[in-house]
C-alpha positions in Angstrom: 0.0 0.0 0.0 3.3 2.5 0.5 3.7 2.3 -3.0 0.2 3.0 -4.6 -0.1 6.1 -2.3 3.5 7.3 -3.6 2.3 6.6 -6.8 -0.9 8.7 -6.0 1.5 11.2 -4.1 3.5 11.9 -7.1 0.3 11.8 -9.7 -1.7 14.7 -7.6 2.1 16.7 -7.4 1.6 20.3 -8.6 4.4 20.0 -11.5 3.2 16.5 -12.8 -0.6 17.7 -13.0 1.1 21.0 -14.3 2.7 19.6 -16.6 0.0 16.6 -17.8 -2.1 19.8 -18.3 0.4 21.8 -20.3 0.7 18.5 -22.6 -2.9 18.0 -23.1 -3.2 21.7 -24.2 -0.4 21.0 -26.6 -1.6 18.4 -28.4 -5.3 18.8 -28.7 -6.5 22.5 -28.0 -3.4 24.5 -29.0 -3.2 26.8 -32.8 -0.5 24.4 -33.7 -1.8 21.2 -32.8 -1.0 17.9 -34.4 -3.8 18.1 -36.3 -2.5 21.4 -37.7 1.0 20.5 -38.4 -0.1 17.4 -40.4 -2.1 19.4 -42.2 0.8 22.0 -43.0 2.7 19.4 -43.8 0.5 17.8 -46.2 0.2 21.4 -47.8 4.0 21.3 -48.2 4.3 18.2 -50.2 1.6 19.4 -52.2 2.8 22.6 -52.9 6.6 21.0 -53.7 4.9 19.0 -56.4 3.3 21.6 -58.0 6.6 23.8 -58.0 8.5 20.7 -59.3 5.3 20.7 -61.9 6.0 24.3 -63.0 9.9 24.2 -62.9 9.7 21.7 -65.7 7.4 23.5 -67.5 9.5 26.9 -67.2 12.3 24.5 -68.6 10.5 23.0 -71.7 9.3 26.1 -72.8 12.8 28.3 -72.2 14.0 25.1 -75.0 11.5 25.7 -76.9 11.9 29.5 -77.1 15.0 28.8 -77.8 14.7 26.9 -80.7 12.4 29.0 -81.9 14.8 32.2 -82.1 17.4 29.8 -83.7 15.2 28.2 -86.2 13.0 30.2 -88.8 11.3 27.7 -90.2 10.1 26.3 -87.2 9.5 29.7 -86.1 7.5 30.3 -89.2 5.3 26.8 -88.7 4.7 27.7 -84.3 3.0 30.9 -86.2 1.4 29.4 -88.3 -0.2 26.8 -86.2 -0.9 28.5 -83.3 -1.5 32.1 -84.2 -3.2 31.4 -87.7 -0.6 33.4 -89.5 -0.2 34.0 -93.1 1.3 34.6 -96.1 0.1 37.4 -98.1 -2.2 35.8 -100.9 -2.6 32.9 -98.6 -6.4 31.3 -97.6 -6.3 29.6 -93.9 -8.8 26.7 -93.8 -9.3 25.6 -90.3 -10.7 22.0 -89.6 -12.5 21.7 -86.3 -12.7 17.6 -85.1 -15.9 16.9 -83.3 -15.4 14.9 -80.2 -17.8 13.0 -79.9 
């Protein structure tokens, strides 16, 4: 019996009820919670994708600009194709798929 009321001693001590009540606020009522900083973190990983995502993309299209500035023809054929550009004298005919 010594021992279960030193165990009861030391669970009703100021600093470990003190300190059982700090942790509690911690975890579960706290703005930073673990509920929280799984969320954040979750938003990080998604938001590293998506950079990796566009960091590719800047890099495709910085090749392709490139050889676009080196090339004329194909200069000439990204114009034509995606602005509709042409020639004088030159009749456009534009052939929409259906998708059906």
């Amino acid at each position: 019996m010594a021992a279960g009321k030193k165990v009861l001693k030391l669970l009703t001590s100021f600093y470990v009820l003190a300190s059982l009540v700090f942790l509690i606020w911690m975890v579960f009522f706290d703005e930073n919670d673990l509920v929280n900083q799984w969320r954040l973190k979750s938003r990080i990983r998604e938001l590293e994708r998506e950079k990796l995502y566009y960091l590719e993309m800047i890099s495709k299209l910085e090749q392709e600009k490139t050889s676009l500035l080196l090339d004329e023809e194909l200069l000439e054929r990204f114009a034509r194709e995606r602005y509709l550009m042409k020639k004088p004298g030159e009749e456009v005919y534009i052939i929409e798929q259906n998708s059906e």
